[in-house]
N, C-alpha and C positions, 0 to 999 in steps of 0.2 A: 455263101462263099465270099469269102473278103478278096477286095481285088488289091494286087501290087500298087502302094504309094507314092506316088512321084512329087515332091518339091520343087516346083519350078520357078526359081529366081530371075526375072526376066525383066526389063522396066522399058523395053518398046512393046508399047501395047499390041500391035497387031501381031508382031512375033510372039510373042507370050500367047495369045490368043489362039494363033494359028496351030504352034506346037500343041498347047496343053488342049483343043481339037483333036488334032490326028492321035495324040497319046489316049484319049478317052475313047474315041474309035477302038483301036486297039484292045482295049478293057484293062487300061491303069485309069486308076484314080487319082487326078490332080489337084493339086493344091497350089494358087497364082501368087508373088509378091512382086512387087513394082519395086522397092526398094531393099538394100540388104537387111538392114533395120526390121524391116517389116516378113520378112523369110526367117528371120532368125527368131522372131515370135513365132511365127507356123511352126519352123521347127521344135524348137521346144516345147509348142503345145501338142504335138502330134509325135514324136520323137521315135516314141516305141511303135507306132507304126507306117513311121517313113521308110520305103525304101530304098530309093536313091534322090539325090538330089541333082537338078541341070542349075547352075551356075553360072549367071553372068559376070565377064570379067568388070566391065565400065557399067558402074550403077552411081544412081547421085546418091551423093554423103561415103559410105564406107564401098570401098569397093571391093569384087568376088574373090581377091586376096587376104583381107582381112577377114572376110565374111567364113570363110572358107580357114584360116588359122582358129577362128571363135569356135567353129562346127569343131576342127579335129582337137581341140584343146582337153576334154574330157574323153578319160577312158569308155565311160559310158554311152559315147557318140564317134568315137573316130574309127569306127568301123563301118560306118556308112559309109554308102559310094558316093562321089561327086564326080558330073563331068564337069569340066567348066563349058560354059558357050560362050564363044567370041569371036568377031572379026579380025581379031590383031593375025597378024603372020609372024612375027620377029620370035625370033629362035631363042631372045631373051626370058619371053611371055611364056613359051611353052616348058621353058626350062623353071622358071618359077611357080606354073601350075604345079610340074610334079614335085618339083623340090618339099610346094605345103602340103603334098598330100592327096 
């Protein structure tokens, strides 16, 4: 039985940890990057069996903005889900999560 794929973009180690824990409990199958750079390798190497992606906004170098334009840019990927994960609250943030997609 394959289990649901999770990409999880996360670059504070103990939250990444913690989450893609409780997600493996559950019975998905995680996949960890620390940086967008390095999620965006997973994803493309895993691509046809990702099934959602968690998304951080503040990552060092490209952030879950741009990482997250890169994902939905290609027909063949912008149908995956993404949440984003983040601490921000401003009404700007949320609006430009959904605005990329």
């Amino acid at each position: 039985m394959n289990k649901n794929m999770i990409l999880l973009i996360e670059d504070e180690e103990k939250l990444s940890r913690t989450l893609a824990e409780y997600l493996e409990l559950n019975g998905y199958e995680v996949l960890r990057a620390m940086t967008g750079l390095e999620g965006l390798s997973m994803f493309y190497d895993h691509m046809h069996r990702i099934d959602l992606v968690l998304l951080d906004i503040m990552l060092p170098g490209e952030d879950g903005y741009s990482i997250l334009e890169r994902l939905k840019a290609s027909q063949e990927t912008k149908n995956i889900p993404v949440i984003m994960v983040t601490a921000k609250e401003a009404e700007f943030d949320k609006v430009r999560g959904l605005e990329s997609g």
